[in-house]
N, C-alpha and C positions, 0 to 999 in steps of 0.2 A: 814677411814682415821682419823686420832688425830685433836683436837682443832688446836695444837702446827706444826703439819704437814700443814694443811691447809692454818693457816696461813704465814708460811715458804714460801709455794707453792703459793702464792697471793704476798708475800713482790717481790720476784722471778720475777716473770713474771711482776710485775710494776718496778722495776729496769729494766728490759732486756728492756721495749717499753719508757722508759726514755732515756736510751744511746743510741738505735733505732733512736728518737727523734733527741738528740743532732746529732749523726753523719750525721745525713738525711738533718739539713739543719738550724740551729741553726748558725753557723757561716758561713752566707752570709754577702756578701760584693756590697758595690753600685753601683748601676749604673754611670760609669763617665759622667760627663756633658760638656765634651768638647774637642777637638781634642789635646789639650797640655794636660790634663791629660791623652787619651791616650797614646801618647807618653812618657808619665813620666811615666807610670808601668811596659817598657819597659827600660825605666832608671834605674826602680831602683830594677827591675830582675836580668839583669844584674851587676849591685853594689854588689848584694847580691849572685848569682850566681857566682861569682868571687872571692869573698869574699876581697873584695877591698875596705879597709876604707878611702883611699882617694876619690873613690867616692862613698860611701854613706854618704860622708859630703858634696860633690857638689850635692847631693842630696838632703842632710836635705838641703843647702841652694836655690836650686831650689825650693823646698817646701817653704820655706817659700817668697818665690817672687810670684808662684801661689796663693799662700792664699792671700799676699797684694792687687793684682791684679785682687783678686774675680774670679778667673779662675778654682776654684774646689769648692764644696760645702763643706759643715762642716761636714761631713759624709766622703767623701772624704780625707780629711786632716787630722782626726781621724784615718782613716786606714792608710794610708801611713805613720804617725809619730808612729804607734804601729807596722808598718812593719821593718823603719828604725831603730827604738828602740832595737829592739829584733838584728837588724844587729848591730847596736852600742855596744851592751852587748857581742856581741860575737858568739848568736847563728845561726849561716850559715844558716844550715838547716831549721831550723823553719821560718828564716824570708825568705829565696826561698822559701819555701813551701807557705807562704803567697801570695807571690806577685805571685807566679804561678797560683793561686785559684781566686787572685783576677784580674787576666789577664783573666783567663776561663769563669768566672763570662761576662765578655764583650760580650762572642759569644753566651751565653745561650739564 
């Protein structure tokens, strides 16, 4: 085998156990800390599952009434504003895909 092959065959196989990596569990999400955040990823599954901008704005502003209130941690409120985000922008899918991971994330 070549210098040039070898190392090919080495770059290879640490890219393939890096994306392994990432999909394996690099984007987890928190544990909620409270029965209204449960209830809120079910809010805003549905916002986003529906793709209803009128409520993923009584969402963002739910959001920000739990954060006042100290009802979700900052971990918490990180994900939900980078879920509705992505719903604000337009993208459906991705932000359902989130909040569904980050619903799943609950029973693990």
């Amino acid at each position: 085998m070549s210098r040039l092959t070898a190392r090919f065959t080495s770059t290879s196989c640490l890219a393939i156990a890096v994306l392994i990596v990432l999909a394996c569990g690099c984007s987890s999400y928190p544990q909620v800390t409270s029965a209204e955040s449960l209830k809120f990823i079910r809010q805003v599954y549905t916002a986003c599952n529906t793709k209803s901008p009128e409520r993923v704005a009584k969402c963002a502003a739910r959001l920000n009434e739990l954060t006042a209130e100290k009802l979700i941690s900052e971990s918490e409120e990180a994900t939900f504003r980078q879920i509705l985000e992505l719903a604000e922008s337009g993208d459906w899918e991705a932000s359902q895909q989130q909040a569904l991971e980050f619903a799943q994330r609950q029973v693990e």
